[in-house]
C-alpha positions as semicolon CSV with decimal commas, in nm:
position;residue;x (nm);y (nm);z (nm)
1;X;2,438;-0,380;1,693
2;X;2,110;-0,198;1,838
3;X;1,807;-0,412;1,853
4;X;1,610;-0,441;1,503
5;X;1,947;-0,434;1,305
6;X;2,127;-0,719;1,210
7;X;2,511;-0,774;0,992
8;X;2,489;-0,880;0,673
9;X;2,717;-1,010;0,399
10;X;2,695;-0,848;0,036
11;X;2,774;-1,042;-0,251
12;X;2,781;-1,022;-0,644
13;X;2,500;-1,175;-0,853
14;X;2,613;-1,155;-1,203
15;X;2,687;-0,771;-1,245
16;X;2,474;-0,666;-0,934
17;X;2,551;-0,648;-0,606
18;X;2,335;-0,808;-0,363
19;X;2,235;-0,914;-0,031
20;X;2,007;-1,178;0,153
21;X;1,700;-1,076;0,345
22;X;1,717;-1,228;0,680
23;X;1,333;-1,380;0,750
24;X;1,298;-1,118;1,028
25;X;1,297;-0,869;0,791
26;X;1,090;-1,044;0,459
27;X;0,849;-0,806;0,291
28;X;0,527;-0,897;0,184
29;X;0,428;-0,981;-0,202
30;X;0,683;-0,996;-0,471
31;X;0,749;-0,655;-0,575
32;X;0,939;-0,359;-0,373
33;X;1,052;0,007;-0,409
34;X;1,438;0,093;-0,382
35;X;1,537;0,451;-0,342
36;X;1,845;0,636;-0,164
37;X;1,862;0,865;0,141
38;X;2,220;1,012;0,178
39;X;2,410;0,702;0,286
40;X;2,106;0,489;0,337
41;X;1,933;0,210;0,084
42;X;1,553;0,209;0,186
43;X;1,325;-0,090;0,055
44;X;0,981;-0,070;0,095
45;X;0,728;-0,339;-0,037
46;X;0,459;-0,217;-0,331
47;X;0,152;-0,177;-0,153
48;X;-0,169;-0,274;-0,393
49;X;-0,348;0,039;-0,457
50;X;-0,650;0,086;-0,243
51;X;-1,083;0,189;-0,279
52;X;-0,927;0,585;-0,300
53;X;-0,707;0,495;-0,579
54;X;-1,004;0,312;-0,760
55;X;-1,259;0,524;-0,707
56;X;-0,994;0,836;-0,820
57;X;-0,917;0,662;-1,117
58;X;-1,315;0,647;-1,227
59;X;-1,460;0,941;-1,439
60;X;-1,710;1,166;-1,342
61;X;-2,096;1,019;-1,385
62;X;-2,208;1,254;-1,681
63;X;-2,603;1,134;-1,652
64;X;-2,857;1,340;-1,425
65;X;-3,002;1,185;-1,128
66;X;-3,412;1,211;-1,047
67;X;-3,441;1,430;-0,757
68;X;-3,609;1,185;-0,502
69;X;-3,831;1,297;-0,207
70;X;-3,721;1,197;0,089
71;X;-3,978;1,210;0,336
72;X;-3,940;1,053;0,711
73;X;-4,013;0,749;0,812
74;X;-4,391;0,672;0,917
75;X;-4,393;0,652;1,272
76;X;-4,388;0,276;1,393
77;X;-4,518;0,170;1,764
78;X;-4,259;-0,072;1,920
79;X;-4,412;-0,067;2,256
């Protein structure tokens, strides 16, 4: 075996098949993805939606907002 792979056993749980996670290769939180590619299983953790999720999920602001003058700064004498 190649370095970052490791033999497991599979097993039967009831009517599903199933095999232990070694601790090397634990995921974090409590839920994960499964999905197929060709031969391969692939298992990634659910990642917790982030602010670009949130903020996509929000509807558009339907109020105007007051224009504002922005003027500079008055100059300031630090020396």
């Amino acid at each position: 075996m190649s370095a970052g792979r490791r033999a497991v056993k599979l097993f039967r749980n009831g009517r599903n098949q199933a095999v232990r996670i070694p601790v090397e290769f634990e995921l974090p939180g409590h839920d994960a993805v499964m999905f197929r590619e060709g031969d391969r299983i692939v298992i990634e953790p659910v990642r917790k939606p982030g602010l670009a999720a949130l903020l996509d999920s929000w509807d558009d602001i339907a109020e105007e907002f007051p224009e504002i003058e922005d003027r500079p700064p008055a100059p300031e004498e630090i020396f």
